[in-house]
C-alpha positions as CSV (number, residue, x, y, z in Angstrom):
1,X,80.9,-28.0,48.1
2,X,82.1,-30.5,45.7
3,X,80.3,-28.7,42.6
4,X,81.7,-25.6,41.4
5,X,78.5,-23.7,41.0
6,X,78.2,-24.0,45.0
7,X,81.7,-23.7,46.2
8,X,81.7,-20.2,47.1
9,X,78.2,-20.2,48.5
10,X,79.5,-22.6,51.3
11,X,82.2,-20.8,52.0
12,X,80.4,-17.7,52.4
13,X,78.3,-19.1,54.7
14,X,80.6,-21.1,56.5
15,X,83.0,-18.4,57.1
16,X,80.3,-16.9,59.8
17,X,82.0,-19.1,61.8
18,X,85.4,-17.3,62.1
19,X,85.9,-13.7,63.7
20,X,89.0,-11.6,62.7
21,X,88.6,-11.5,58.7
22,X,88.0,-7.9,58.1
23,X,89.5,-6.5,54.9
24,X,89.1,-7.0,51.8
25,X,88.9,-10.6,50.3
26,X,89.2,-12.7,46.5
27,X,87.9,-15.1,45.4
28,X,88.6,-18.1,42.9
29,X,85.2,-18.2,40.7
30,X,86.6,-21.7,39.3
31,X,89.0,-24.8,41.4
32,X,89.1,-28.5,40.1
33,X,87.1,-30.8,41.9
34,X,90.0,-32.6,44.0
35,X,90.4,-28.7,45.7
36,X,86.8,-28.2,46.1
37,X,87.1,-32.0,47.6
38,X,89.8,-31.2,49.9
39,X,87.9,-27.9,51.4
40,X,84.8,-29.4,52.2
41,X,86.8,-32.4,53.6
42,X,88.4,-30.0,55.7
43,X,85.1,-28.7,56.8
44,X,83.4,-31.7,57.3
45,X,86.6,-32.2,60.3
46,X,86.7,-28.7,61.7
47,X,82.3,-29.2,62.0
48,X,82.7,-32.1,63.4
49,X,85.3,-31.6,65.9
50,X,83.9,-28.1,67.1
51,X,80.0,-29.2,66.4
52,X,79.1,-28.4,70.4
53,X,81.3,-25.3,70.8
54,X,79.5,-23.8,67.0
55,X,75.9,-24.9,68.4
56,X,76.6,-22.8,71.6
57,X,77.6,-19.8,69.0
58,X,81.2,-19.8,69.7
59,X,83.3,-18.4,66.6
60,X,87.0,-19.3,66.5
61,X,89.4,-16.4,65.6
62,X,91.1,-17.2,61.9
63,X,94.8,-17.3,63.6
64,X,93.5,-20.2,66.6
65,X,94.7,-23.6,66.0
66,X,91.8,-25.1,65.5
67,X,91.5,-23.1,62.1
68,X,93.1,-25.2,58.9
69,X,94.1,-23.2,56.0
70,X,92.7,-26.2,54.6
71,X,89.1,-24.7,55.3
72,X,89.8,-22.6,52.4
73,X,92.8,-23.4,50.1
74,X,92.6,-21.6,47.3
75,X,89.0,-20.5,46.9
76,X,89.4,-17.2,49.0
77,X,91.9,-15.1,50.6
78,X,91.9,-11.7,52.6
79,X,94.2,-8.7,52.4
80,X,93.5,-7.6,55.9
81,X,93.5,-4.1,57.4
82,X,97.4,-4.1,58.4
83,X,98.4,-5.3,54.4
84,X,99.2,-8.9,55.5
85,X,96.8,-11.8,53.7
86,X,95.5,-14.9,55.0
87,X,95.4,-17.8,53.8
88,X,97.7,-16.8,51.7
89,X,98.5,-14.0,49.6
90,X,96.3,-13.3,46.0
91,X,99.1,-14.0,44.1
92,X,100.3,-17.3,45.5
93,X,95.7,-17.7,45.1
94,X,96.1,-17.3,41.6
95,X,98.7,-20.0,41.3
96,X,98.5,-23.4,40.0
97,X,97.4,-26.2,42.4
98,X,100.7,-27.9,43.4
99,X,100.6,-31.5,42.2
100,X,100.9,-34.7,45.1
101,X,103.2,-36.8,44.8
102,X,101.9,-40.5,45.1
């Protein structure tokens, strides 16, 4: 997930493993590598955590807790059936990253 080229191959996969995101969705064809870093990082803890529950084929809902907005920043977002988006909107998508402060 780090490299670009594979980004949104991960995430197409990995998003088998949450129910509710019917709609239509965008994606980002191009994030610098600290996003692509902090997405797979976020994967890497939501695998982890739920490793046992995904093995036994459970699929978390987007809206449960255990879901991170995280798992997707802003590679891909959904305009779902009632108008509302999630992660976020396609224009706040298209945005800049926000810089940290350190």
């Amino acid at each position: 997930m780090a490299e670009d080229d594979f980004l949104m191959t991960a995430l197409s996969s990995l998003q088998g493993t949450l129910t509710g995101l019917s709609g239509g969705s965008s994606g980002r064809t191009h994030l610098e590598r600290a996003e692509r870093l902090k997405i797979r990082d976020a994967w890497k803890k939501f695998l982890s955590a739920h490793s046992e529950a995904l093995k036994a084929g459970k699929r978390f809902h987007y809206k449960d807790p255990a879901v991170d907005v995280a798992l997707f920043g802003r590679a891909q977002a959904w305009q779902l059936p009632d108008g509302s988006f999630w992660p976020m909107s396609w224009a706040e998508q298209a945005k800049a990253p926000v810089e940290e402060v350190k």
